[in-house]
N, C-alpha and C positions, 0 to 999 in steps of 0.2 A: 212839908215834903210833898202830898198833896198836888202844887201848884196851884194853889189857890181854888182848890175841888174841880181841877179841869180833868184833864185825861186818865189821870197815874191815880185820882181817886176812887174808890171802893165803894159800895153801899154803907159800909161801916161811918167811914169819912165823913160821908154825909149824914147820915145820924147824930152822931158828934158834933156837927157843926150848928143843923138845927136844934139841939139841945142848948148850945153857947146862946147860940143866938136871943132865945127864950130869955135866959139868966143874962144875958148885956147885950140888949138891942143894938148900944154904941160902945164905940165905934162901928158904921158899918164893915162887911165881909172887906170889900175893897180896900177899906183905907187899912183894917186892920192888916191885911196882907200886907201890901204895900211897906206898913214900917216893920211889921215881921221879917221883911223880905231884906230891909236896907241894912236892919240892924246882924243880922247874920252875915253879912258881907263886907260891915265894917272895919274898917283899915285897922282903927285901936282897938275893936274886941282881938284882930286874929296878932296883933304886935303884943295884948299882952299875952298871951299863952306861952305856955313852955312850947317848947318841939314833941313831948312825950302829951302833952292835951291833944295838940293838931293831929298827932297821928292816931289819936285815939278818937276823935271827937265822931268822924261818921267812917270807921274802921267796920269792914266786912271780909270775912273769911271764908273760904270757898275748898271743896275738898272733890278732886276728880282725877280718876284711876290712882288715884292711894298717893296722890298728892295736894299738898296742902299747899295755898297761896294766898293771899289778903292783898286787896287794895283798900286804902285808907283816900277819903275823901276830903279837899280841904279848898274850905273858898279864897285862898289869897295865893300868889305865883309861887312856883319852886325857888328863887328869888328870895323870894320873903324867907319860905323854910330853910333852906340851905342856910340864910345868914344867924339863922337862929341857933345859941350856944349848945352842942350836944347835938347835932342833925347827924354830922357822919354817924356817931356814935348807938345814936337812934335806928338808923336806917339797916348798920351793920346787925344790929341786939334784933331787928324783926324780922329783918333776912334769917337770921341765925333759926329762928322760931319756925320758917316755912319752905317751900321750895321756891318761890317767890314773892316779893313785894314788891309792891308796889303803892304811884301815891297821883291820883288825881287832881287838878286842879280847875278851879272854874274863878277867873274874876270878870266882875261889872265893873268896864270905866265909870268912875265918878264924872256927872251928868250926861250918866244915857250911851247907847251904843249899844253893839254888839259886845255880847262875852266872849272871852278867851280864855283857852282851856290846854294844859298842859299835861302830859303823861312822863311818870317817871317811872323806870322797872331797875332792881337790883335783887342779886341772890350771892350767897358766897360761893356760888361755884358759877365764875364767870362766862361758860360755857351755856348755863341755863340763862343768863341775861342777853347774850348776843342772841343765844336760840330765840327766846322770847321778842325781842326787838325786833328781828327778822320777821316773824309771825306777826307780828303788832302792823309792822310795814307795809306786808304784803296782804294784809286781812282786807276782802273787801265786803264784806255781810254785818252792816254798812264800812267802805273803805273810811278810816280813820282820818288820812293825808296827815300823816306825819312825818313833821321836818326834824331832822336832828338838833335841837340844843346844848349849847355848855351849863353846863349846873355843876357848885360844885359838891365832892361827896367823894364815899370808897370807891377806890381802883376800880374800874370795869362799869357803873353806877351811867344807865343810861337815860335821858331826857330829848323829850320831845313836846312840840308846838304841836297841838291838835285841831287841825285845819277846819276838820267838822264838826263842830261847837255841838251841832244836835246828838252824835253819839253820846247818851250817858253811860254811864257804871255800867251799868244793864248789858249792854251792849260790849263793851271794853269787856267786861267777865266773862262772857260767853264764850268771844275770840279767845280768855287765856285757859280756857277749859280743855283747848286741845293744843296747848304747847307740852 
């Protein structure tokens, strides 16, 4: 998470790492990244999961003016999820739990490239998903550029192509702090 102890690392981070390092000189920092990094993005680690792992695997929940919303983190397309058995089902059961969900996505083409990153938002009251959508659209602290996508899912169940790959989480939760 990390990034390979670049920006997002902590003092802590780096303690932990010199201490790895100490107990297994090898692989080096780099390579071991590297396959750390491939293997988390792997096509057959995210195909075998349920849809209730992927929504759960880097799931963060968030609580502002007495509402509660969660975006769930996940490295393979809405695509992938959606086809996955129990996705409406999933999507409806986490909406039910907040005032919003949502579900991020970030993939690496296989050999190299830019990433590409998609946002999906739903709620059972489909008045809070277009609101949100709306927000998400017009957000520019940093603008998103977000296009609309078909994904399929519940009634009202919105998706988008996220144009600026460098927004993370971080950034996406802030914007849904004041929907």
């Amino acid at each position: 998470d990390s990034g390979n102890l670049g920006k997002k690392a902590c003092p802590r981070d780096h303690a932990a790492a010199t201490a790895l390092k100490e107990l297994a000189p090898s692989p080096s920092q780099e390579e071991l990244f590297a396959l750390l990094d491939a293997m988390k993005f792997d096509n057959k680690f995210w195909d075998g999961l349920s849809i209730e792992q992927c929504t759960r695997y880097d799931f963060k929940d968030f609580a502002t003016s007495g509402k509660k919303y969660g975006l769930s983190s996940c490295l393979c397309s809405l695509d992938v999820l959606s086809r996955k058995r129990g996705w409406e089902e999933e999507v409806t059961k986490r909406a039910g739990e907040l005032e919003l969900f949502g579900v991020l996505t970030q993939v690496k083409p296989a050999g190299g490239g830019p990433a590409a990153r998609q946002l999906m938002l739903y709620a059972s009251d489909g008045a809070v998903t277009a609101q949100a959508a709306a927000f998400a659209q017009a957000y520019d602290s940093p603008c998103l550029q977000l296009e609309p996508i078909r994904v399929a899912g519940p009634r009202g169940l919105q998706a988008f192509a996220q144009k600026n790959v460098a927004a993370s989480r971080k950034q996406v939760q802030i914007g849904r702090a004041h929907v």
